[in-house]
N, CA, C, O and CB atoms as a CASP TS submission, in Angstrom:
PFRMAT TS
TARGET T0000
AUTHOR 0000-0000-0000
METHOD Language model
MODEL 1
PARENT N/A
ATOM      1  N   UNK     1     117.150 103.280  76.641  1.00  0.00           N
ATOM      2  CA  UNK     1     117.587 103.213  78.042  1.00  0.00           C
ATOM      3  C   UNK     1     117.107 104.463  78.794  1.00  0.00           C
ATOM      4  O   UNK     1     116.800 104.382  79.984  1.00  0.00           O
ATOM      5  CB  UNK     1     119.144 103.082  78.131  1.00  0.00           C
ATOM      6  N   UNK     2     117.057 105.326  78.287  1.00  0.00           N
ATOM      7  CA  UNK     2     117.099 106.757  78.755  1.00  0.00           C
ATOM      8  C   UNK     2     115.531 106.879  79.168  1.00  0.00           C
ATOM      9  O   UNK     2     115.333 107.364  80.282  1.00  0.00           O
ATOM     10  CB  UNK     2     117.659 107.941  77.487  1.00  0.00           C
ATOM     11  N   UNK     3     114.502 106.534  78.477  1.00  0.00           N
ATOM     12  CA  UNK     3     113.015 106.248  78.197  1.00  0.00           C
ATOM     13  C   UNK     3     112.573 105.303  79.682  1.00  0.00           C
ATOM     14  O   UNK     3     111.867 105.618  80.640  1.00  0.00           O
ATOM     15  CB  UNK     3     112.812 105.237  76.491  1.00  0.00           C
ATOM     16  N   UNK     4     113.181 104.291  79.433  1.00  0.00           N
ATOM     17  CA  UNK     4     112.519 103.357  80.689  1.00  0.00           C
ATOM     18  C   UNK     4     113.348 104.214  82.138  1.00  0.00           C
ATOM     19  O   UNK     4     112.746 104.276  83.210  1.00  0.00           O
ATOM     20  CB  UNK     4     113.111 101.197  80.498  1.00  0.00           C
ATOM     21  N   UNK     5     114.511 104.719  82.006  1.00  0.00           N
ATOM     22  CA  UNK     5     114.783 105.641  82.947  1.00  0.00           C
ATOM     23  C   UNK     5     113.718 106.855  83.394  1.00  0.00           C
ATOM     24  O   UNK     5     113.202 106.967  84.506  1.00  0.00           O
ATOM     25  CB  UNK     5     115.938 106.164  82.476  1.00  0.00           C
ATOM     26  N   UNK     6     113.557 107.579  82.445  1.00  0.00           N
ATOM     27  CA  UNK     6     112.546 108.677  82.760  1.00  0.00           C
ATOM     28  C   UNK     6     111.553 108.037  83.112  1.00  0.00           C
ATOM     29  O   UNK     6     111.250 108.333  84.268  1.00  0.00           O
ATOM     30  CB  UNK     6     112.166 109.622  81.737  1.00  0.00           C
ATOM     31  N   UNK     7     110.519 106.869  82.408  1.00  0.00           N
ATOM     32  CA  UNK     7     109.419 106.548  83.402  1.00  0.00           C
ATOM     33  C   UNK     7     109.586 105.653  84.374  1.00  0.00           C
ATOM     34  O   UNK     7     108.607 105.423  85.084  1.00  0.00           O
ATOM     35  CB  UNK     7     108.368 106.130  82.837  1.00  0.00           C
ATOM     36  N   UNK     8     110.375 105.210  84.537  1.00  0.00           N
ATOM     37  CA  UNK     8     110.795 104.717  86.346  1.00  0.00           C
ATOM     38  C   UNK     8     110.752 106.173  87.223  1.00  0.00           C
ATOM     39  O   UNK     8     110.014 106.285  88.202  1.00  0.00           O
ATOM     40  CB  UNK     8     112.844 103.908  86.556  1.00  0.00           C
ATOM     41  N   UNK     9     111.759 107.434  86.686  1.00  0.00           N
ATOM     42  CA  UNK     9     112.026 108.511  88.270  1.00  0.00           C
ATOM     43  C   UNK     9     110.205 109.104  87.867  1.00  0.00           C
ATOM     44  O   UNK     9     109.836 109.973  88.656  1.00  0.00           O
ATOM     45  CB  UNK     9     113.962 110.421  88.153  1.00  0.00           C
ATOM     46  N   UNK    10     109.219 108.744  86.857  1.00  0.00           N
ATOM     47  CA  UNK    10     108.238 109.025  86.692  1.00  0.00           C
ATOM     48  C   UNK    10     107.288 108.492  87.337  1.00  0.00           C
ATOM     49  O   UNK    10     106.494 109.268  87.868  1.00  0.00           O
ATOM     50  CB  UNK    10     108.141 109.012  85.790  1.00  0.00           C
ATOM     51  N   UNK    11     107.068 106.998  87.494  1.00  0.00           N
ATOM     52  CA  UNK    11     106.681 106.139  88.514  1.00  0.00           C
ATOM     53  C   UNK    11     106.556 106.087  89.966  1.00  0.00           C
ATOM     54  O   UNK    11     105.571 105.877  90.674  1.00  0.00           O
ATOM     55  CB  UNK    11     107.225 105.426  88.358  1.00  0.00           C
ATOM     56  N   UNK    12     108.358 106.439  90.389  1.00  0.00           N
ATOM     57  CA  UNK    12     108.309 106.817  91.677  1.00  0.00           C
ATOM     58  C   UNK    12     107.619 108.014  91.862  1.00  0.00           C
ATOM     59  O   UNK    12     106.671 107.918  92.642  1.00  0.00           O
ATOM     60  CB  UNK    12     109.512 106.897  92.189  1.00  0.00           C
ATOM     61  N   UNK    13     107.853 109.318  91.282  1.00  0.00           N
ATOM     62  CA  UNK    13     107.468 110.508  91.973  1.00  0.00           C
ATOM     63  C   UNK    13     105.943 110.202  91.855  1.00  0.00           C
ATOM     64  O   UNK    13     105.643 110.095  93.045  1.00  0.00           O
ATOM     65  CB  UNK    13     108.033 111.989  91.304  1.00  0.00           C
ATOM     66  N   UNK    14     105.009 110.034  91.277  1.00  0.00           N
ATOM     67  CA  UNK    14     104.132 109.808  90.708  1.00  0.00           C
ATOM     68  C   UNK    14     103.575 108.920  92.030  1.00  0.00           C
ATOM     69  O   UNK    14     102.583 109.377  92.598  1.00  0.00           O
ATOM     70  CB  UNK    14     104.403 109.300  89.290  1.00  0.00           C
ATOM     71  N   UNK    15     104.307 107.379  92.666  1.00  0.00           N
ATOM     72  CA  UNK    15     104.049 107.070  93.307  1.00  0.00           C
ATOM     73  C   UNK    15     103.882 107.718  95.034  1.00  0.00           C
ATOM     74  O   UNK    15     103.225 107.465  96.044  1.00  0.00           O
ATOM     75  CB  UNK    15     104.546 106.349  92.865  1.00  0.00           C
ATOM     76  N   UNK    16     104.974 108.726  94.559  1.00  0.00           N
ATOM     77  CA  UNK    16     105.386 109.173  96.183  1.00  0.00           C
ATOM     78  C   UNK    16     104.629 110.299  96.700  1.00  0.00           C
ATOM     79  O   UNK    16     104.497 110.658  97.870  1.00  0.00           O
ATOM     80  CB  UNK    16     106.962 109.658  96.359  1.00  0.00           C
ATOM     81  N   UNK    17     104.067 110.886  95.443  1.00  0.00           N
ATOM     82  CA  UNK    17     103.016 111.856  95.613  1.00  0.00           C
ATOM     83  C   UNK    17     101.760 111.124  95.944  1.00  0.00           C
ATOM     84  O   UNK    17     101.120 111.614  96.874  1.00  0.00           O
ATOM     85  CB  UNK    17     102.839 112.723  94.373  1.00  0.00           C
ATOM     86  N   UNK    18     101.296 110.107  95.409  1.00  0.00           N
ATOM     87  CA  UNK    18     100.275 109.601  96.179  1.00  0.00           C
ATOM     88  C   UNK    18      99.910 109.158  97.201  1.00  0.00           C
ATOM     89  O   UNK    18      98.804 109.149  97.742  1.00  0.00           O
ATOM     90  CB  UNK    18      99.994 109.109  95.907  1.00  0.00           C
ATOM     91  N   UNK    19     101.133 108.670  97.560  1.00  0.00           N
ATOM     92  CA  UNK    19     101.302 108.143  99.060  1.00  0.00           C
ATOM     93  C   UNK    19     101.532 109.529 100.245  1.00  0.00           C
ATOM     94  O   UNK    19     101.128 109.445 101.405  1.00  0.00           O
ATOM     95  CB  UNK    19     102.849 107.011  99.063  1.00  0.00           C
ATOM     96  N   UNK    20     101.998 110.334  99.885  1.00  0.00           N
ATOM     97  CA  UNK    20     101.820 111.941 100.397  1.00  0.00           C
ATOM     98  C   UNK    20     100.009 112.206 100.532  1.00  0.00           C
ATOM     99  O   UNK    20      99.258 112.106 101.502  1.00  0.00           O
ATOM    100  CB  UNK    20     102.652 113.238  98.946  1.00  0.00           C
ATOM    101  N   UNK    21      99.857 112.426  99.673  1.00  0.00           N
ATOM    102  CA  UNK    21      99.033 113.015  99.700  1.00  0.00           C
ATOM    103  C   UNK    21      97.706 111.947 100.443  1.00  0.00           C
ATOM    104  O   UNK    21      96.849 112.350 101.230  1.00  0.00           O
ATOM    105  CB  UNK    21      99.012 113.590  98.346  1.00  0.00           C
ATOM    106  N   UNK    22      97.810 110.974 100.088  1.00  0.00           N
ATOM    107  CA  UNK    22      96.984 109.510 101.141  1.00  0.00           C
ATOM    108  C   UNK    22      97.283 109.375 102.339  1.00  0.00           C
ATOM    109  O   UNK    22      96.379 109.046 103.107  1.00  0.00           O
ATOM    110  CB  UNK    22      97.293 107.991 100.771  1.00  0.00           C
ATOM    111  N   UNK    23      98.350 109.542 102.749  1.00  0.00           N
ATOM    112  CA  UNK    23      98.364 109.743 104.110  1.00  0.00           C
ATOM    113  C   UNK    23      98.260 111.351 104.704  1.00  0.00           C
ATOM    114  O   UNK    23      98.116 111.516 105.916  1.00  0.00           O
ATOM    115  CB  UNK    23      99.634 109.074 104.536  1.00  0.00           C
ATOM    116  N   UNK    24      98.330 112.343 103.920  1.00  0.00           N
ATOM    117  CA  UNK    24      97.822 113.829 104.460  1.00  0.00           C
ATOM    118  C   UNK    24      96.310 113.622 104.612  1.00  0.00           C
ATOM    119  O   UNK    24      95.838 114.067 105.658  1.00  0.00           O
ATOM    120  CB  UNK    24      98.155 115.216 103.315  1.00  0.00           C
ATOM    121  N   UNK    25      95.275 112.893 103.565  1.00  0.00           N
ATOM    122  CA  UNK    25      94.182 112.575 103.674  1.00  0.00           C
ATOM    123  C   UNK    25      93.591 111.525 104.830  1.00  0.00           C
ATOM    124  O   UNK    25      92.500 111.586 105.399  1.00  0.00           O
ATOM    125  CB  UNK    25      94.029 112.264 102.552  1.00  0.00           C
ATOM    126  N   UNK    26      94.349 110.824 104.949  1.00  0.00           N
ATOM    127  CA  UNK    26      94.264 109.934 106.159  1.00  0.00           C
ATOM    128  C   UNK    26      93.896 110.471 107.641  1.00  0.00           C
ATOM    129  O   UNK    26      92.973 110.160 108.393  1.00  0.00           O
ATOM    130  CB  UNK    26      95.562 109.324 106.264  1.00  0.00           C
ATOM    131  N   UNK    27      95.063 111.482 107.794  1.00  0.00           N
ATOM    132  CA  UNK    27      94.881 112.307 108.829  1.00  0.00           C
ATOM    133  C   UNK    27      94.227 113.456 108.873  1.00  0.00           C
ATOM    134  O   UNK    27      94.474 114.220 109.807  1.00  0.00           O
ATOM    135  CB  UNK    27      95.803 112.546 109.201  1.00  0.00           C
ATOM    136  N   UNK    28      93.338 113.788 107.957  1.00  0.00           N
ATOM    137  CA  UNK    28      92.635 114.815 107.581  1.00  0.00           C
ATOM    138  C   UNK    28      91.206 114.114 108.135  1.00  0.00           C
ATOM    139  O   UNK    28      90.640 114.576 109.125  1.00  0.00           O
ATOM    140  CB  UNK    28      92.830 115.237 105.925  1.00  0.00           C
ATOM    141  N   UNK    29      90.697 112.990 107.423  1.00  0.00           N
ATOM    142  CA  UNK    29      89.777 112.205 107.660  1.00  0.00           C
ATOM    143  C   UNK    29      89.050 111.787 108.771  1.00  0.00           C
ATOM    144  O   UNK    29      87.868 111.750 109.112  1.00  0.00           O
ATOM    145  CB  UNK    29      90.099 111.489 107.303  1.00  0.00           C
ATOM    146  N   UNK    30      90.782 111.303 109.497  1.00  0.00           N
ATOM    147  CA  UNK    30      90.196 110.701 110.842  1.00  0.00           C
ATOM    148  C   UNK    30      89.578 110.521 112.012  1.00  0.00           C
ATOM    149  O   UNK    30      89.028 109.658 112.697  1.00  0.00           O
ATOM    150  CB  UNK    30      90.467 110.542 111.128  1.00  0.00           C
ATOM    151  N   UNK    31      90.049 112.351 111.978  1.00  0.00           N
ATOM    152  CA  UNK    31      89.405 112.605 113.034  1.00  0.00           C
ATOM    153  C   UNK    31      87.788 113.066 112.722  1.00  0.00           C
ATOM    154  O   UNK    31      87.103 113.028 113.744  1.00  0.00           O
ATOM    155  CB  UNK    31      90.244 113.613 113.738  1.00  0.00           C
ATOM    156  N   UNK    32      87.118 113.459 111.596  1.00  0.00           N
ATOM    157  CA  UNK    32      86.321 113.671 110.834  1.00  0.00           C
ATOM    158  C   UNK    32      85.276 112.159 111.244  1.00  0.00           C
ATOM    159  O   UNK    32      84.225 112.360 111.851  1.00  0.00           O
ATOM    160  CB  UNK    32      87.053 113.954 109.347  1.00  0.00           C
ATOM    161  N   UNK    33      85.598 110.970 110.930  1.00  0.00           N
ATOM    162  CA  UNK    33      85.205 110.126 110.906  1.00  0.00           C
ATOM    163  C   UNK    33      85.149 109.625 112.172  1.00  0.00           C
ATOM    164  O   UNK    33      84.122 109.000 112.437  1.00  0.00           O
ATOM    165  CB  UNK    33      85.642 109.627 110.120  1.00  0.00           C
ATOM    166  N   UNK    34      86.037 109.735 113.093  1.00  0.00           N
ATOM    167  CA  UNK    34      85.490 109.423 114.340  1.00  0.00           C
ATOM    168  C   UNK    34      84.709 110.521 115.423  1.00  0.00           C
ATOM    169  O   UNK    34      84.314 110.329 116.573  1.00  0.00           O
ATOM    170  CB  UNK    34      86.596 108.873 114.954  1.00  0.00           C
ATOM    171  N   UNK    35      84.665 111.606 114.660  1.00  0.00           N
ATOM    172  CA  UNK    35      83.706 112.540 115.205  1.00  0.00           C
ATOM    173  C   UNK    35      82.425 112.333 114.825  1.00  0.00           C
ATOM    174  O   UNK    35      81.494 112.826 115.461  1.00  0.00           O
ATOM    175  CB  UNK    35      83.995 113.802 114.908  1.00  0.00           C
ATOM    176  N   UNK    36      82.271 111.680 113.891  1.00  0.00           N
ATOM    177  CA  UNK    36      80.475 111.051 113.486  1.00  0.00           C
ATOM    178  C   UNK    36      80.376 109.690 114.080  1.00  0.00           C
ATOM    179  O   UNK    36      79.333 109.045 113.975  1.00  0.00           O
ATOM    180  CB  UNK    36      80.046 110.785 111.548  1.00  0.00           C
TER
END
């Protein structure tokens, strides 16, 4: 129980950091890309 617990709050953070960091890149990008 304890196992599928840890990789679930592992999953999320894991997920939530990517989505952080994809949308910091997003807006990093954009204006990049519409300047060419």
């Amino acid at each position: 129980y304890m196992v599928s617990y840890f990789l679930g709050v592992t999953a999320a953070g894991i997920y939530s950091a990517a989505y952080t960091i994809g949308s910091y890149a997003f807006f990093v990008l954009m204006p990049l890309t519409t300047g060419l």
